[in-house]
C-alpha positions in Angstrom: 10.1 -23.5 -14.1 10.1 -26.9 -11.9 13.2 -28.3 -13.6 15.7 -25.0 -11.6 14.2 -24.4 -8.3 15.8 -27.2 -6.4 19.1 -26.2 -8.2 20.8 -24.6 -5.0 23.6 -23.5 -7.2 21.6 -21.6 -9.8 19.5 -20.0 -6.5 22.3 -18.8 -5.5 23.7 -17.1 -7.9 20.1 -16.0 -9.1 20.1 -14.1 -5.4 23.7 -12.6 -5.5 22.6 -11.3 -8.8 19.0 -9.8 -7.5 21.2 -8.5 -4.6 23.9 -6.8 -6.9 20.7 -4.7 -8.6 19.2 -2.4 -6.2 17.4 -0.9 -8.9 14.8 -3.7 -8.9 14.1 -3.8 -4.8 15.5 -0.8 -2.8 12.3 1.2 -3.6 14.0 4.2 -1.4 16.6 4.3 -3.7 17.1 6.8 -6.7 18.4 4.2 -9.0 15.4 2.5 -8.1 12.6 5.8 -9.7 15.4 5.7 -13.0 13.0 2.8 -15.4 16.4 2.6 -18.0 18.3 1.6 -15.0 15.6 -0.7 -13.7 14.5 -2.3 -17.8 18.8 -3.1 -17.9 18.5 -4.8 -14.7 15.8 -7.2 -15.4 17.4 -7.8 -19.0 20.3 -9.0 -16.5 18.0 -11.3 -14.7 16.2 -12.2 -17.5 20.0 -13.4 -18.7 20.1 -15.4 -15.7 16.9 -17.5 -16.2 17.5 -18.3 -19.8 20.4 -20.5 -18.5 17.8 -22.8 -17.1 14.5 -21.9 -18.6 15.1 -20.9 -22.7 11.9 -18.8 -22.4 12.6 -16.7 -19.4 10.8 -13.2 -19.8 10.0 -10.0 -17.5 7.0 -12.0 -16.0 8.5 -15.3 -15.2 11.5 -13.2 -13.0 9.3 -11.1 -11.3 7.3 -14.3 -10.5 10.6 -16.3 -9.6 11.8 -13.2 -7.4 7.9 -13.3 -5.5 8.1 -17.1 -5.1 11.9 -16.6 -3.8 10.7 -13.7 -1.4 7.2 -15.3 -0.1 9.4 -18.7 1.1 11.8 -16.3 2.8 9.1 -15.0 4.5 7.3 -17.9 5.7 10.3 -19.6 7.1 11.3 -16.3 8.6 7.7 -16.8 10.5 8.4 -20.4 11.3 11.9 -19.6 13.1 10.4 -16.2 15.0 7.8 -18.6 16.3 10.0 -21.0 17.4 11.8 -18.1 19.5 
């Protein structure tokens, strides 16, 4: 997983992508209770990670998508503190 996560290009896209599918985060959301909807969805991130990882599957996204989400959150931290 090492050899994309300083690829700022390929993070980028890789976050439009997970922003485009609703049905994967937006737990409020009715697309988000329909499973087909939510299996296509990760088949489309799954997509996205086997450009840069050949044996992408369910668990490495979902562990990509946590790492992604647990920096967010720390450096959200950093900068409220620094307010």
């Amino acid at each position: 997983m090492a050899n994309f996560t300083n690829n700022r290009e390929f993070l980028s896209e890789f976050i439009d992508l997970y922003r485009q599918l609703p049905e994967v985060w937006k737990v409020k959301s009715d697309v988000y209770k329909n499973r087909n909807l939510g299996n296509l969805a990760y088949e489309k991130l799954i997509e996205k990670l086997k450009e840069v990882e050949p044996n992408a599957d369910r668990q490495m996204v979902r562990k990509k998508i946590n790492v992604l989400r647990s920096a967010y959150r720390r450096e959200l931290k950093k900068s409220n503190r620094k307010l």
